[in-house]
N, C-alpha and C positions, 0 to 999 in steps of 0.2 A: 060798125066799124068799117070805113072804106077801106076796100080794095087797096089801094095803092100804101095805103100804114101797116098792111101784113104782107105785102113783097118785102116792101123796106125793113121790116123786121124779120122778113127770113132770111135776108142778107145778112142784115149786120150780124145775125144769132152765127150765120155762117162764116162772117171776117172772124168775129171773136173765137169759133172754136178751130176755126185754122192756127189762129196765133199761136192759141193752148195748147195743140199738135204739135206747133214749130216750137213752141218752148222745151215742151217733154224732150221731143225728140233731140233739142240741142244738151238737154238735163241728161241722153241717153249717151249722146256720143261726148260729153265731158265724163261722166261715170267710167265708161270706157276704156278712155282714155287714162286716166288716174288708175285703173286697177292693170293695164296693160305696163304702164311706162310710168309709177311711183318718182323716181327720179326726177323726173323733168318738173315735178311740182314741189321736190323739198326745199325750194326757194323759196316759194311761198308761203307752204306750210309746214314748221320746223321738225312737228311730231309725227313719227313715223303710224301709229297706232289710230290715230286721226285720218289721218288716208287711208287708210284699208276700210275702216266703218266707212267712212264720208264716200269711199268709190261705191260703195254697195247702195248705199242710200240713194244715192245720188241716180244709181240703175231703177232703185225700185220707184221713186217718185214718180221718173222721168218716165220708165213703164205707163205708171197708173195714171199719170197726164195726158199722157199717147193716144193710151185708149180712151180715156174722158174726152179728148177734142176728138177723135176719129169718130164715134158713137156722136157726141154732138153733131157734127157735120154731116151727119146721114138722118138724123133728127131734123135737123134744121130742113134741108133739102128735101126730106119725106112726109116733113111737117107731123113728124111723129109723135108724139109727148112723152109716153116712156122713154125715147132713147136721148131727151130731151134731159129727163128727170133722170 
């Protein structure tokens, strides 16, 4: 395999767990947000009982995403495989 198809696939391994980062983390401060300030979202969502789970959720996902793209991204860059897997 040339050289230059395993740069190009440490990148992009490393664009895509960035995203995965940036999504958790957006997954982190919506969770947040809903558990801090319920209110501002019973417009959206009518049931109060649904927001209290869904803020939780919404924390623990966006956690477990966080650290999936962080660990990827240090994979990718160390060309590690477990932190890959």
């Amino acid at each position: 395999v040339p050289m230059g198809v395993l740069s190009c696939m440490k990148y992009l391994m490393f664009i895509f767990n960035v995203l995965v980062f940036a999504g958790g983390t957006c997954l982190v401060g919506v969770g947040v947000w809903v558990a801090v300030d319920p209110a501002g979202f019973q417009d959206i969502v009518a049931a109060k009982a649904v927001l209290s789970v869904g803020a939780y959720l919404l924390l623990a996902v966006g956690i477990a995403l966080s650290l999936l793209g962080f660990l990827g991204c240090c994979g990718a860059l160390r060309r590690s495989r477990p932190l890959l897997l």
